[in-house]
C-alpha positions as CSV (number, residue, x, y, z in Angstrom):
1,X,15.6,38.6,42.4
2,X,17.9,37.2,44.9
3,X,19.2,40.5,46.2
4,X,15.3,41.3,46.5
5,X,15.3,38.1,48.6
6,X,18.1,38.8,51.0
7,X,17.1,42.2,51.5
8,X,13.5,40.7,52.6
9,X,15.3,37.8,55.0
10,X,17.5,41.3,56.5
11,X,14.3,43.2,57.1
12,X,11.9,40.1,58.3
13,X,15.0,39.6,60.9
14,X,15.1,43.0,62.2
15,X,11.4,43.3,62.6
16,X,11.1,40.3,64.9
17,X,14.0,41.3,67.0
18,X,12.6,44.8,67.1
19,X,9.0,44.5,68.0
20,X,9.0,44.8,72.0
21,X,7.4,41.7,73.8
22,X,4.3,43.1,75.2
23,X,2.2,40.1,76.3
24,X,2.3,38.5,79.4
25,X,1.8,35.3,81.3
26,X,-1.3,34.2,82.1
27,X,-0.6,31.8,84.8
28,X,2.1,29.1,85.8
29,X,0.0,26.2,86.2
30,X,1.1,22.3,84.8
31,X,1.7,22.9,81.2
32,X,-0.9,21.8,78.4
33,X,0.7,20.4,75.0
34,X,0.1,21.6,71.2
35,X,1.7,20.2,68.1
36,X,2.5,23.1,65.9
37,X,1.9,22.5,62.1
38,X,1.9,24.2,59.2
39,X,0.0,23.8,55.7
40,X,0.7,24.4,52.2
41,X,4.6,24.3,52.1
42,X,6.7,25.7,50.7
43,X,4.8,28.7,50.8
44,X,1.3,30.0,50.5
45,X,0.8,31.9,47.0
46,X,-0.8,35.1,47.1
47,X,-1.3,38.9,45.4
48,X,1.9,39.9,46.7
49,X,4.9,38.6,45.7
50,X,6.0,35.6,47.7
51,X,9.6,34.7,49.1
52,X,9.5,31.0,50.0
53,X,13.2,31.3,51.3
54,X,12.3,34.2,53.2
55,X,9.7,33.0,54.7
56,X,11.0,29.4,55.7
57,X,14.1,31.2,57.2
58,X,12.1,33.1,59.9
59,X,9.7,30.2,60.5
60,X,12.4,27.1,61.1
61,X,14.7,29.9,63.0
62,X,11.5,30.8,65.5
63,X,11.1,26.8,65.7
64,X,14.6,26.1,66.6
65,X,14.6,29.4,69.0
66,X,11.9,27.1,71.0
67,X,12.9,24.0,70.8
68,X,9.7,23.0,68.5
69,X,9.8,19.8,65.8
70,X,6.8,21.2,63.5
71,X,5.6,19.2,60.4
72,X,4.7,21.0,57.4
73,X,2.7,20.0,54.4
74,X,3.2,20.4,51.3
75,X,1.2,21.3,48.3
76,X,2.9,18.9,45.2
77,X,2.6,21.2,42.1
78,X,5.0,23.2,44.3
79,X,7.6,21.2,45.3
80,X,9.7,21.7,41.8
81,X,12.0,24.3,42.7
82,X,11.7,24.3,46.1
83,X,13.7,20.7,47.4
84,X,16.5,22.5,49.4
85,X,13.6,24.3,51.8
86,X,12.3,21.6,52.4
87,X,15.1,19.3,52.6
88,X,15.7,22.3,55.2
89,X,12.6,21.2,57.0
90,X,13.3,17.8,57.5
91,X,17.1,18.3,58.8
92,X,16.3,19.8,61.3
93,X,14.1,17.0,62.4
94,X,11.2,18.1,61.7
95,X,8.5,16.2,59.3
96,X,6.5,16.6,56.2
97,X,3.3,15.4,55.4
98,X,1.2,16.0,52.1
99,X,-1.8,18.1,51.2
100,X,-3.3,16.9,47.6
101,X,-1.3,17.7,44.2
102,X,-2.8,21.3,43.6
103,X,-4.1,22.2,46.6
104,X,-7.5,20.7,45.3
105,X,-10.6,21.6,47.9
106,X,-12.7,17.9,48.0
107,X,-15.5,20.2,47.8
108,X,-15.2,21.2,44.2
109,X,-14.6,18.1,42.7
110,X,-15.4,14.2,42.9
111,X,-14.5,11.9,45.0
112,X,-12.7,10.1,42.3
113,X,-11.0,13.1,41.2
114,X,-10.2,14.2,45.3
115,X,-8.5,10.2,45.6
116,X,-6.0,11.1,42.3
117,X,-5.3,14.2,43.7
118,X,-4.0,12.9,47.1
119,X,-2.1,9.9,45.6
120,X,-0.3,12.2,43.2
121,X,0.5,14.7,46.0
122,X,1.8,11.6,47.8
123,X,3.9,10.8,44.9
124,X,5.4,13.6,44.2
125,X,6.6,14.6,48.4
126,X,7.7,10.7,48.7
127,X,10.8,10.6,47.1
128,X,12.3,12.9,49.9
129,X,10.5,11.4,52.7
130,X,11.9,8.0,51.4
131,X,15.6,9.4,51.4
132,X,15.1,11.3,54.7
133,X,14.2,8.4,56.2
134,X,10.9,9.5,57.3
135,X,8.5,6.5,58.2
136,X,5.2,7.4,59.1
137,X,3.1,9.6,56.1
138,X,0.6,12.1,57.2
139,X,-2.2,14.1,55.2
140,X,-4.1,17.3,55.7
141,X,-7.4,18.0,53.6
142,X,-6.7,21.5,52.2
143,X,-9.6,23.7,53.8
144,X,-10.1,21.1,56.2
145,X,-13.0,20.0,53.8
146,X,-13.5,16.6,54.7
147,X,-16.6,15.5,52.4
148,X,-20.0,16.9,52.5
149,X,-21.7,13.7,52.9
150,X,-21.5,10.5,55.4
151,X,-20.6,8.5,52.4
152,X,-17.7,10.8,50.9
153,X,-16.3,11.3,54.4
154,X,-16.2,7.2,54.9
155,X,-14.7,6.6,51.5
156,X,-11.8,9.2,52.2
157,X,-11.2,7.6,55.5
158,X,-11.1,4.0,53.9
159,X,-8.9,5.3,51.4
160,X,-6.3,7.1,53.2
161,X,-6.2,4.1,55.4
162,X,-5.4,1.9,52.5
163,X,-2.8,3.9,51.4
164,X,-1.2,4.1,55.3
165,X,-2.2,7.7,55.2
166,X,-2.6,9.2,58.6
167,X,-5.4,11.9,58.9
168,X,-3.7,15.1,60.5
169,X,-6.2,17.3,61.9
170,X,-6.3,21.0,63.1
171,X,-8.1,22.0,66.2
172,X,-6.8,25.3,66.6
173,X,-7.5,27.0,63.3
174,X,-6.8,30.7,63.2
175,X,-8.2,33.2,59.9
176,X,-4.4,34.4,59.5
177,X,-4.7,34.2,55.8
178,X,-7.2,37.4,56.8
179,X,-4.5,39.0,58.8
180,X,-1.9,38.0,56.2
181,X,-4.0,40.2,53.5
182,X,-4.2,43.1,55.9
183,X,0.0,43.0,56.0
184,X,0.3,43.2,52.3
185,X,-1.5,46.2,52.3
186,X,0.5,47.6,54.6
187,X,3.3,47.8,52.2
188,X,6.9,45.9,51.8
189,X,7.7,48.2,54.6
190,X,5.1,48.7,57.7
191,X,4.8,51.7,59.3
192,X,5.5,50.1,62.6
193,X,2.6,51.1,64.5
194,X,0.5,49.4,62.2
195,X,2.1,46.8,62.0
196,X,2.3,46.5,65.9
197,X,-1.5,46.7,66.1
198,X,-1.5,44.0,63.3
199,X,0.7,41.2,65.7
200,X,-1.5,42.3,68.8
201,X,-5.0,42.0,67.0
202,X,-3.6,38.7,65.5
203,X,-1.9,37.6,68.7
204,X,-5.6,38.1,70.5
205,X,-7.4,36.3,68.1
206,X,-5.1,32.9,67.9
207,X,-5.3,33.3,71.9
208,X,-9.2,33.8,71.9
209,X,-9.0,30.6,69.5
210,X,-7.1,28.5,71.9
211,X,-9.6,29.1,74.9
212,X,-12.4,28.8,72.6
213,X,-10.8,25.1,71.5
214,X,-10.0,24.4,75.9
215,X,-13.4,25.0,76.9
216,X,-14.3,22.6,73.8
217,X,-12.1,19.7,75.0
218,X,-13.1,20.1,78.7
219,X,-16.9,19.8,77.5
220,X,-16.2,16.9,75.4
221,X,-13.1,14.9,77.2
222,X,-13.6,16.2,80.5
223,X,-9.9,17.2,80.1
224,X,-7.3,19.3,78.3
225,X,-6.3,17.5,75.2
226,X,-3.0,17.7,73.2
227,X,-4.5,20.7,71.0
228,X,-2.8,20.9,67.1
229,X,-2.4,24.5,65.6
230,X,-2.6,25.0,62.3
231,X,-0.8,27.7,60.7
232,X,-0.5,28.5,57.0
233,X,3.6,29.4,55.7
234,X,3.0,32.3,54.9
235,X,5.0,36.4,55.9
236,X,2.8,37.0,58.5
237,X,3.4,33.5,60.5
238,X,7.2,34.2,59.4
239,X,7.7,37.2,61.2
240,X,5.3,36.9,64.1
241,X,6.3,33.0,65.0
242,X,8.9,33.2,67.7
243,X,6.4,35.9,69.6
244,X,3.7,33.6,69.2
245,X,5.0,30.4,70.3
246,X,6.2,32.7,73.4
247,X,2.6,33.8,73.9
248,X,1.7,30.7,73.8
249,X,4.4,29.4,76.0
250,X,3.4,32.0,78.5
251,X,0.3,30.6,78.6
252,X,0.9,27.5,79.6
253,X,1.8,25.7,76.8
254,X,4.3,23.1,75.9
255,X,4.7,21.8,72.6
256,X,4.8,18.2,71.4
257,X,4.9,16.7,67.7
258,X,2.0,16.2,65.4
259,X,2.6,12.0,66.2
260,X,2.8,12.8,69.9
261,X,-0.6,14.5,69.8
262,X,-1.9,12.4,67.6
263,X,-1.8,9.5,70.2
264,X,-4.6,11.4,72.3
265,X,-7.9,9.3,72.8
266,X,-9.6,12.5,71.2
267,X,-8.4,12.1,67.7
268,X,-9.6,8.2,67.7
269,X,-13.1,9.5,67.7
270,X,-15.3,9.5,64.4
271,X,-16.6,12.9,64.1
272,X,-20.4,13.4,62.2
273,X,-19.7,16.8,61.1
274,X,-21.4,16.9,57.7
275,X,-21.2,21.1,56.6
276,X,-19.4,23.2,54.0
277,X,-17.0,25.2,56.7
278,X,-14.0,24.2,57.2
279,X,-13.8,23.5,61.0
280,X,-11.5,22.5,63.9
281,X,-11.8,18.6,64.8
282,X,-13.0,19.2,68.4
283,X,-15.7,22.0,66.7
284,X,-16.6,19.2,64.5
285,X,-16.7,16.4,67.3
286,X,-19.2,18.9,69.0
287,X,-21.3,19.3,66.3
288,X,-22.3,15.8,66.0
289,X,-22.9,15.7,70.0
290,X,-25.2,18.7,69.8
291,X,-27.3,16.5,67.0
C-alpha cells in the first residue's frame, strides 16, 4: 500500500510539471483578492481508491509554490489516522476549520441532530487546533446547506455563535467533484490528451464561475469583494492546483486568508436564501434582493 502511495505522489508530480501552461493573462489591472479553502479534509472519499497523502502533498506544495495560507476543513469521523496531514496543514501556517462529525447534510436530518453533529466535529478537530495554537474556530455547512427554513437558518446562526463558531462561506463554488468523476474514469494513468482537455474544460468552468461571482458583487456592493473559493481535497484539485492558482493569478488575482476576507462588509450581511441547492453566499444574497 505505501509503495502504491509513492508511486501515486511520483506520477501526480510529473503530471503537473509536465502539462504545458497554456492560459494566459487576462489583463494587468489592480489586483482583486480570494481566500482559497478547501472542504472535507483530509480527503474526499470516493469510488476510486483515495490517497490522502498523495493528495495533500500536491495541494500544500502548489500552496507554498504561491505563497497561499489556505484553511481546510475537516470532516471528524476522518481525522483518526490522518493527524500527521493535517498537523502538515497547520505547520505550514495555514488553518483548519470543522465541517460536522460525518459529513452530515442539515438537510437530512433535524436540527437537533445537525447541532450534535457540529459540536462533535468541533470536538474531535479541537485538540490539535488547541496544541497548534490556533485561536479563532471556523465552520463550513457540508453542501453549503444552510437550513430550508427562516427558523432553522436563525437557530444555526445563534448556535454557532454561542459556541464562538465563525460561519465560513463559499462564493466561488465550482462542480469539480463532477470533473473529479470524469478523471477516475480516465484511469490511474490518463492518456494525456484527455486529460489535457479535462484541466482546460475545468480550468474554463472555475474561470466562467469567478466572472459569474464579479458581476454578482458589482450588482450587489457596487464593488469587487474579497471572493472565497471553495475547493473539495480531492486528485483532481491535487494535480491541477498550482495551474489554477496561476490562472487565477493571471487574472488578476491576489490571494488573502479566509479571516482576511472574512472582514469584507459583504459577509456581515444576513442572506434570505431559503432553497434546497447548495449556493454561493453572494448567489444567495441575490436571491433574497430579487424577492
Amino acid at each position: 500500500m505505501r509503495n502504491a502511495g509513492r508511486a501515486i505522489i511520483i506520477f501526480s508530480i510529473l503530471l503537473v510539471f509536465l502539462i504545458p501552461r497554456s492560459l494566459s493573462a487576462q489583463g494587468k489591472g489592480e489586483k482583486k483578492q480570494m481566500a482559497i479553502t478547501f472542504d472535507e479534509l483530509p480527503a474526499v472519499e470516493a469510488f476510486e481508491e483515495v490517497h490522502p497523502d498523495a493528495i495533500n502533498y500536491l495541494i500544500l506544495e502548489a500552496l507554498k509554490k504561491h505563497g497561499v495560507k489556505a484553511t481546510g476543513f475537516v470532516v471528524g469521523s476522518r481525522i483518526e489516522g490522518n493527524l500527521d496531514i493535517l498537523g502538515q496543514w497547520l505547520q505550514a501556517g495555514h488553518t483548519l476549520g470543522s465541517m460536522t462529525f460525518d459529513n452530515e447534510d442539515m438537510h437530512n436530518v433535524t436540527v437537533d441532530q445537525f447541532k450534535k453533529q457540529v459540536v462533535e466535529g468541533a470536538d474531535e478537530l479541537e485538540p490539535m487546533l488547541d496544541g497548534f495554537g490556533q485561536s479563532k474556530r471556523y465552520f463550513r455547512f457540508p453542501y453549503l446547506h444552510y437550513g430550508q427554513t427562516k427558523k432553522d437558518k436563525q437557530a444555526m446562526r445563534d448556535f454557532l455563535g454561542s459556541h464562538k463558531q465563525i460561519l465560513a462561506h463559499g462564493t466561488v463554488v465550482p462542480e469539480d467533484f463532477t470533473y473529479n468523476n470524469v478523471l477516475a474514469g480516465l484511469g490511474k494513468i490518463p492518456d494525456s490528451t484527455r486529460l489535457l482537455q479535462l484541466r482546460d474544460e475545468y480550468f474554463n468552468h472555475v474561470l466562467d464561475l469567478v466572472d459569474r461571482e464579479e458581476l454578482l458583487a458589482q450588482r450587489l456592493a457596487g464593488r469587487s469583494v474579497r471572493q472565497i473559493l471553495l475547493l473539495k481535497a480531492n486528485r483532481l484539485n491535487a494535480i491541477f492546483l498550482d495551474e489554477l492558482l496561476t490562472a487565477l493569478e493571471e487574472s488578476g488575482y491576489g490571494f488573502v486568508t479566509l479571516d482576511a476576507a472574512l472582514r469584507d462588509d459583504i459577509y456581515s450581511r444576513v442572506d434570505t436564501y431559503i432553497g434546497a441547492r447548495g449556493v454561493g453566499y453572494l448567489e444567495m444574497l441575490a436571491s433574497g434582493k430579487k424577492k
